[in-house]
N, C-alpha and C positions, 0 to 999 in steps of 0.2 A: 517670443517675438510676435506682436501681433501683424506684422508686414512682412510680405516675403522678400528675402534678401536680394532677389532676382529684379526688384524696383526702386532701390534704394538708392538717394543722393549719398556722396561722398560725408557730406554732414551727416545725414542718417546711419551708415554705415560705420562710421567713426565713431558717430554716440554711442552704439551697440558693442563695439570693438573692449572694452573695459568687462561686460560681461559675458562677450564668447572667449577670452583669454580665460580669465578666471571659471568659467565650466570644460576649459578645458576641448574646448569646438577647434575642429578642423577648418581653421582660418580660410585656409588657401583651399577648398571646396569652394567656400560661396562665389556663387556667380559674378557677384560684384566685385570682388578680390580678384578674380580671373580677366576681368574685362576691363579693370582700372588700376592705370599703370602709378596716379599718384597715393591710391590708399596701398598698391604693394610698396611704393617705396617707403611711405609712411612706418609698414606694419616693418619694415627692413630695419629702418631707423631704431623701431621702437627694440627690436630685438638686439641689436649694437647697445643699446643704452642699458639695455636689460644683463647682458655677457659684460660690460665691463662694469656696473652695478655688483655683480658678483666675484671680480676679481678685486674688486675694493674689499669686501665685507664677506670671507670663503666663509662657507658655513665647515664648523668643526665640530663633529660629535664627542659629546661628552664621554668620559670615559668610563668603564662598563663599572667600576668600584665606587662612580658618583651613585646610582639607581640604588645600589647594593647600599651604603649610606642611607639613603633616602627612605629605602624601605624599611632598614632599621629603625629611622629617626621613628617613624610612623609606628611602627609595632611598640616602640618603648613609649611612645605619648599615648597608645592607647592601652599600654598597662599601667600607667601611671592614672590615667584615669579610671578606668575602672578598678584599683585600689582603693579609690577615693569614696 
């Protein structure tokens, strides 16, 4: 970020918002998350949208005999190859 988050418009702040989610930044530190009552509720929203996003679509692990498959698959295409 070449601005510090300490002087950022709500526009600013918000445009930036896409890549401190995704690295994974301490939202609710920056100064401007602290002192502005409509990007918390913004960041509220977005997190409601985000939790029932995921009970739409539960992520389900594969099951441990898929890998085991898969790694076969892999071992027999590459003896198959290299017979060739």
């Amino acid at each position: 970020m070449s601005r510090s988050t300490n002087n950022l418009s709500c526009a600013e702040f918000q445009a930036q918002l896409p890549e401190l989610i995704c690295c994974g930044e301490k939202i609710t530190d920056h100064q401007h998350f602290q002192s502005c009552k409509p990007c918390r509720a913004l960041l509220a929203d977005l997190d409601a949208i985000a939790q029932a996003a995921q009970q739409l679509f539960p992520v389900e692990e594969p099951p441990d005999a898929l890998w085991e498959q898969i790694e076969s698959a892999i071992v027999k295409e590459k003896t198959n190859h290299s017979l060739r």
